[in-house]
C-alpha positions in Angstrom: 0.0 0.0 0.0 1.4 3.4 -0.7 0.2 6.0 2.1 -2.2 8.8 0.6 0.0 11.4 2.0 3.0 10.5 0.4 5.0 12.8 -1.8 6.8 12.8 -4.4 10.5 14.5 -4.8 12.5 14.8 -8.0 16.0 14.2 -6.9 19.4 15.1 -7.7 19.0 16.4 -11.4 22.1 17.0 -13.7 22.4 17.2 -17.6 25.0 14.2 -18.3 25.4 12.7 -21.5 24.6 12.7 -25.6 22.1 14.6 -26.7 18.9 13.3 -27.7 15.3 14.2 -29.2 14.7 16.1 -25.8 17.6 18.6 -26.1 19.7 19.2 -28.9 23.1 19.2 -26.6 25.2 17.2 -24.8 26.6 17.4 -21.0 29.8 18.8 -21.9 31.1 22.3 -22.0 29.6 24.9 -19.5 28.7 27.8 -20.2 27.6 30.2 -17.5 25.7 32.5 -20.1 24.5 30.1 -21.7 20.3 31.0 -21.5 18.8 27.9 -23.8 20.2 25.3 -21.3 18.6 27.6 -18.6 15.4 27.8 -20.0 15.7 23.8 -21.4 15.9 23.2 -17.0 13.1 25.5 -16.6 11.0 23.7 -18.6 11.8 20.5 -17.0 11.3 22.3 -13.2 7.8 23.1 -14.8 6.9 20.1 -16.1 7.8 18.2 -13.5 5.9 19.9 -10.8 2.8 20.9 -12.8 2.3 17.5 -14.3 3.9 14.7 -12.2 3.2 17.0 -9.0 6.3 17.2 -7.5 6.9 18.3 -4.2 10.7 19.2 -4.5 13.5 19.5 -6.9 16.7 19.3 -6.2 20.2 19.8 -8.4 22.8 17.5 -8.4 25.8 19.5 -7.3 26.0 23.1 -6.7 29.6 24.1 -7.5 31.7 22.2 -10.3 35.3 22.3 -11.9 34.5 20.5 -14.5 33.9 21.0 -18.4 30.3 19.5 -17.6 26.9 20.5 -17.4 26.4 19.3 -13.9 26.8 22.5 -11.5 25.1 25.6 -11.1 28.6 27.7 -10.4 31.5 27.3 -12.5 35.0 27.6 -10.3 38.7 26.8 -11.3 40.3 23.1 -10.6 42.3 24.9 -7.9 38.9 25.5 -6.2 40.0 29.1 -5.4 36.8 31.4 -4.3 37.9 34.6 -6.8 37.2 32.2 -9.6 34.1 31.2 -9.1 30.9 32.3 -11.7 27.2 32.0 -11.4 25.5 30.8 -14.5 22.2 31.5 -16.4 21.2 28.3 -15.3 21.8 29.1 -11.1 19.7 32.2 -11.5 17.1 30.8 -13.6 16.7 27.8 -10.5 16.6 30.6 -8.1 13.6 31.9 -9.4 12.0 28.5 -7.8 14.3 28.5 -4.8 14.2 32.0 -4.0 10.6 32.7 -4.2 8.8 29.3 -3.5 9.1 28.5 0.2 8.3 24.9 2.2 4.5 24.8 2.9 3.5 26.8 -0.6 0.6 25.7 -2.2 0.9 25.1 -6.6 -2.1 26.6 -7.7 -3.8 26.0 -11.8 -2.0 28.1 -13.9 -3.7 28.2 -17.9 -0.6 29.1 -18.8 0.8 25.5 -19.1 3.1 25.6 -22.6 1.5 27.9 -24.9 3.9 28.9 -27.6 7.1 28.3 -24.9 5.6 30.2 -22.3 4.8 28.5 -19.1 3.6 29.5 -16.0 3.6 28.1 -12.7 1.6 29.6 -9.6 1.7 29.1 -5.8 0.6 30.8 -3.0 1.9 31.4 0.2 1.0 29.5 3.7 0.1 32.3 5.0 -2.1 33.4 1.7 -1.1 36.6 1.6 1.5 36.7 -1.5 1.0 35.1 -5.0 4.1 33.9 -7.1 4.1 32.9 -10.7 7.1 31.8 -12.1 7.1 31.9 -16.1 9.3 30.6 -18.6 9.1 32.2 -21.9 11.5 30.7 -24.5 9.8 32.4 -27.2 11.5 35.4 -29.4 9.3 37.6 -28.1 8.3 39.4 -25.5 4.7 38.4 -24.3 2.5 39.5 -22.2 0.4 37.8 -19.1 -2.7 38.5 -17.2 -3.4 37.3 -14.0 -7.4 36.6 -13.1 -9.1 37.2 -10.1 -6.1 38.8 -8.2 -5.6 43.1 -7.2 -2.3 43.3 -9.3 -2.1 46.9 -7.6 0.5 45.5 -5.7 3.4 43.2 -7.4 7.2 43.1 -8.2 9.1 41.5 -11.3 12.0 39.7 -11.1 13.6 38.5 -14.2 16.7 36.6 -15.3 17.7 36.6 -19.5 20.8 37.0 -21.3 21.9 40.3 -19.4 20.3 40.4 -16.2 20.4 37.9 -13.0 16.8 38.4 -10.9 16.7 42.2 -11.7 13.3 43.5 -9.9 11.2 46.0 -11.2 7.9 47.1 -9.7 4.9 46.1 -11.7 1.9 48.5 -12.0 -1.4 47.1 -13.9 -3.0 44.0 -15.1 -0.3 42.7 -17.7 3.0 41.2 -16.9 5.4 41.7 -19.6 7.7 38.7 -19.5 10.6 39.3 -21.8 11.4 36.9 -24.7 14.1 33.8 -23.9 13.5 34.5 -19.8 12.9 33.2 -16.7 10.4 35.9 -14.6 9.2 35.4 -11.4 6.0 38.0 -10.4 5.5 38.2 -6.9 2.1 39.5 -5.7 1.1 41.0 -2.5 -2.5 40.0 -1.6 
């Protein structure tokens, strides 16, 4: 018997390997700017919470000196802390880590992969903040409306080819999520 409150966890991720029909590169050569392999992960965080209901994700190693797609900060094999660089890919994570917190609900977002946007929702424990991470791998930028909630109140944060989580403070009913991002929206309710 499998207990009804049991969970399930996605654990210790890392792109090894060949490519394949999935992703059109391998697990060699990182590249800390490097915004597809980002958004490829992004993809994957979504799916796998939205559609197998994860309860966690987790990545395989946080710190690498290796040639390898495997670590979320790129350092030198002498290990030595001046050397070290946060990729795309570490920000573009953070915008799950940062902003969704143990005992957040996932909430139905429409948004599920229309036209390589995706959007994933949760609210707080405490109900009092909405956060929708989006994915938008799309050339363009496109725009988002959120249903039922007083957007009178929200911040941006948004990670792409030249920014890391840069905030901005959102006024009305549209969220502009810039093309080939990762954007986190963070209402106040």
């Amino acid at each position: 018997d499998i207990s009804p409150d049991a969970r399930l966890w996605m654990s210790e991720y890392a792109i090894l390997g060949e490519a394949s029909a999935d992703r059109p590169f391998d697990g060699h050569g990182f590249d800390v700017n490097d915004m597809s392999y980002a958004l490829h992960v992004a993809r994957m965080m979504h799916l796998d919470l939205t559609r197998l209901d994860v309860t966690a994700w987790f990545w395989w190693l946080a710190l690498t000196p290796y040639d390898y797609k495997d670590g979320l900060i790129k350092i030198n094999k002498n290990l030595s802390a001046e050397s070290m660089e946060q990729s795309k890919l570490f920000w573009t994570v953070g915008h799950f880590s940062r902003f969704v917190r143990p005992g957040f609900e996932r909430l139905s977002a429409s948004l599920a992969d229309v036209d390589g946007v995706m959007a994933t929702a949760f609210i707080s424990d405490e109900e009092n903040q909405l956060i929708i991470v989006v994915t938008n791998s799309s050339i363009e930028t496109q725009s988002i409306s959120v249903s039922g909630v007083d957007m009178k109140n929200w911040r941006q944060f948004v990670t792409d080819s030249k920014r890391e989580l840069a905030m901005s403070r959102g006024t009305g009913d549209l969220v502009a999520v810039p093309p080939r991002s990762s954007t986190t929206v963070v209402v106040n309710l």
